[in-house]
C-alpha positions in Angstrom: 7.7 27.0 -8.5 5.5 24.3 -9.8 3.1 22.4 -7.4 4.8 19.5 -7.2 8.1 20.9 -6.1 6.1 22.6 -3.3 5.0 19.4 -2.8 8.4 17.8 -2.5 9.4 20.3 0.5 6.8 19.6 2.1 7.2 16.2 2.4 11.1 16.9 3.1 9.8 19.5 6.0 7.5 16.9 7.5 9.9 14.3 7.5 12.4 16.7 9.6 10.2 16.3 11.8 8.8 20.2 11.1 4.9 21.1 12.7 2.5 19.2 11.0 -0.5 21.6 11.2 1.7 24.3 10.4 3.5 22.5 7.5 -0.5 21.4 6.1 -1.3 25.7 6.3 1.4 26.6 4.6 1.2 24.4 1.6 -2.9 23.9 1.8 -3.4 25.0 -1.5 -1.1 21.9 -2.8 -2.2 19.6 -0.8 -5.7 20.0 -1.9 -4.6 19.4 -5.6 -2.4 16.6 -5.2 -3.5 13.5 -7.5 -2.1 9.7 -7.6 0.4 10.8 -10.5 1.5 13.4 -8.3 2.1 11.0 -5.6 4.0 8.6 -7.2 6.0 11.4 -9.2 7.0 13.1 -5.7 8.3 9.8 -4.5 10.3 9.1 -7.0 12.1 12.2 -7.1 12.4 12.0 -3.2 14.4 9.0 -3.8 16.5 10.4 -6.7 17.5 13.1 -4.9 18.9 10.4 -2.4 16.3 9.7 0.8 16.5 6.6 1.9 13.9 4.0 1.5 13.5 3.8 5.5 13.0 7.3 5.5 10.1 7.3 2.9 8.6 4.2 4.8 9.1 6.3 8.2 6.8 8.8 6.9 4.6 7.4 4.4 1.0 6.6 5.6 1.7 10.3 7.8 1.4 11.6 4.0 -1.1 9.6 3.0 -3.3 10.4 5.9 -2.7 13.8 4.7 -2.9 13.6 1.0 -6.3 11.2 1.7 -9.2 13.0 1.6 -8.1 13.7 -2.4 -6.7 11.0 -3.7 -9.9 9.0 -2.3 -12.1 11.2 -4.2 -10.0 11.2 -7.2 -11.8 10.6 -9.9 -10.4 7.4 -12.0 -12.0 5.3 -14.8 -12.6 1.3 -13.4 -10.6 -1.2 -14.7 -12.9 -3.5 -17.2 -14.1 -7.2 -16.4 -10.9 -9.4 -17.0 -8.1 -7.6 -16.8 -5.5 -7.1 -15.2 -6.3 -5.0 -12.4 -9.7 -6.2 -12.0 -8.1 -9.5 -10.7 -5.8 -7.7 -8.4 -8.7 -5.4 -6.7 -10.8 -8.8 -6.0 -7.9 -10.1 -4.8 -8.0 -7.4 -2.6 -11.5 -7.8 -1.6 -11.2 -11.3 -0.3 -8.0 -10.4 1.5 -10.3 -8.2 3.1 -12.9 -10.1 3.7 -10.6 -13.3 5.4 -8.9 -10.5 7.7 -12.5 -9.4 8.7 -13.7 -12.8 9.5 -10.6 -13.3 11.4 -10.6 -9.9 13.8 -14.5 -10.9 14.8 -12.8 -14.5 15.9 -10.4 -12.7 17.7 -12.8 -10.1 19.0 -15.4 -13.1 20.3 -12.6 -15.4 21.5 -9.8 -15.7 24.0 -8.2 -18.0 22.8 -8.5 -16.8 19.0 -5.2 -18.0 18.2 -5.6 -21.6 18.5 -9.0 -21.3 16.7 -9.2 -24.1 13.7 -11.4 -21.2 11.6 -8.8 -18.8 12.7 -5.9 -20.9 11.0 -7.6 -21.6 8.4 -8.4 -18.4 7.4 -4.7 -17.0 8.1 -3.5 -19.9 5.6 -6.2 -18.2 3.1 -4.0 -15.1 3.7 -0.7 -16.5 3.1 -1.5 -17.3 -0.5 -1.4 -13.6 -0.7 2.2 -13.6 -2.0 1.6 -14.2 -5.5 -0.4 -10.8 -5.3 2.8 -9.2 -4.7 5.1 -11.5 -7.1 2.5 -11.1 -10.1 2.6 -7.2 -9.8 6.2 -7.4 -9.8 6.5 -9.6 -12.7 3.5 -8.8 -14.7 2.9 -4.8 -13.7 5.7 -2.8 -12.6 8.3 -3.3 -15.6 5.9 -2.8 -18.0 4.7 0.4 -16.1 8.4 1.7 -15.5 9.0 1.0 -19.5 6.2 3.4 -19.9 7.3 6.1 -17.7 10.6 6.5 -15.7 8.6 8.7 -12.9 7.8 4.9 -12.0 11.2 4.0 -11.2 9.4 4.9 -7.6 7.7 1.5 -7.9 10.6 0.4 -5.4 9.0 1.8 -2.2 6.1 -0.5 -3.6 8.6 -3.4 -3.7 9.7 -2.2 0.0 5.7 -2.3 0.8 5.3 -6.3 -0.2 8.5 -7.1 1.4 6.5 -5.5 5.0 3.5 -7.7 4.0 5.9 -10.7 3.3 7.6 -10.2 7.0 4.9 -9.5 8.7 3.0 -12.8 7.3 6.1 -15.0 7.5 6.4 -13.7 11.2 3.0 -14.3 12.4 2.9 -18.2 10.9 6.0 -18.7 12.8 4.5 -17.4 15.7 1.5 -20.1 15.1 3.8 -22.8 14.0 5.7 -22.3 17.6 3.4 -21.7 19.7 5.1 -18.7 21.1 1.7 -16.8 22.0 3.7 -14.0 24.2 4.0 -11.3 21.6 1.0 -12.8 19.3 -1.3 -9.7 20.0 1.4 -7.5 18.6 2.5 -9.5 15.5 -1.3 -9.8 14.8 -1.9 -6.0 15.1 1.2 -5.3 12.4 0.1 -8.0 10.2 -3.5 -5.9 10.4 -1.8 -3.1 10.2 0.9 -3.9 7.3 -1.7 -5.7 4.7 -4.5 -3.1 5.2 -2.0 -0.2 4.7 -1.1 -2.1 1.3 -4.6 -2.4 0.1 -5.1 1.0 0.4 -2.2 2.5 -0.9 -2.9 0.3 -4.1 -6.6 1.4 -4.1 -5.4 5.3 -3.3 -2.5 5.6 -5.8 -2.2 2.5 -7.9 -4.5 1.5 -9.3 -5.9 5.0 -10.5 -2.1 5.8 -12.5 -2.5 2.2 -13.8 -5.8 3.2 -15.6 -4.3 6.1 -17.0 -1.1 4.7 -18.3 -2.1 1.0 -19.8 -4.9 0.3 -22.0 -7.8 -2.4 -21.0 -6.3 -4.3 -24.3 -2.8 -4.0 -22.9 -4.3 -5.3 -19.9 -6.2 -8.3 -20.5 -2.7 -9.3 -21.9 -1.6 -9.1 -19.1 
């Protein structure tokens, strides 16, 4: 049996809710192998074979908590000054740095909610959108021409739809004033927009530099 289809049960045992520590001994060997490709190529299969998006969602960053340790040290050539990509992981980087800036408000301040430098900075964040639309304009058909193991792009799709809901929630939130349940809708947007940064730093990112050429890029 090839590693992948060992793999591809495991993720199928986990997500029957089978022993985690158990399920990570029996298949160590696998999991200590397992590369962005591999991730993306398991998914999509996983799908194929008929699991529901939900499903994969349910049990996602569970995986990728396990999977972490060697996907993060991976290694993966840097995408070049100008390209595609590069644009994508500074967009990245000042996502992260307005969210920052906006949990040491909330850590310092009460009130944190109706702070003007807490506003702004969340209307920063909303312009995060187009992040989403441009990679699936720009990025995923041409990766999914290249390779039809990328047909599992749609649980990306479902990802930016979480970050679009959990952003459109929150503002509305603001917009009404309905601070009751603010704490928690902050926490998910955290939660939601972090989780999508990494698992396009983790997975993305690194098959992107090994599928599409820096020249094919900066056309993009």
């Amino acid at each position: 049996m090839m590693r992948n289809e060992k793999l591809i049960i495991y993720i199928k045992e986990l997500s029957s809710n089978g022993n985690g520590k158990e399920l990570y001994e029996k298949y160590k060997e696998e999991i200590e192998k397992v590369t962005p490709r591999d991730a993306f190529v398991i998914f999509n299969y996983l799908i194929d074979q008929g699991m529901s998006i939900d499903t994969v969602l349910k049990n996602l960053d569970k995986v990728i908590n396990v999977f972490y340790k060697n996907l993060k040290e991976y290694k993966w050539e840097k995408p070049e000054i100008d390209t595609f990509s590069n644009y994508l992981i500074k967009e990245n980087e000042a996502l992260i740095k307005r969210m920052e800036e906006m949990k040491e408000i909330i850590k310092n301040k009460s009130d944190w909610f109706i702070d003007k430098k807490f506003n702004q900075l969340f209307n920063e964040v909303k312009d995060f959108y187009v992040h989403y639309t441009k990679k699936e304009n720009i990025l995923f058909p041409i990766m999914e021409k290249k390779n039809k193991d990328f047909n599992g792009l749609k649980i990306m799709w479902a990802l930016h739809d979480e970050g679009r809901k959990s952003i459109k929630e929150f503002n509305k939130l603001l917009l009404e004033k309905e601070y009751k349940d603010i704490n928690e809708a902050v926490g998910k947007l955290f939660f939601v927009l972090y989780g999508l940064v990494q698992k396009e730093e983790l997975i993305l990112f690194p098959v992107v530099s090994e599928m599409i050429s820096s020249e094919e890029e900066k056309e993009m």
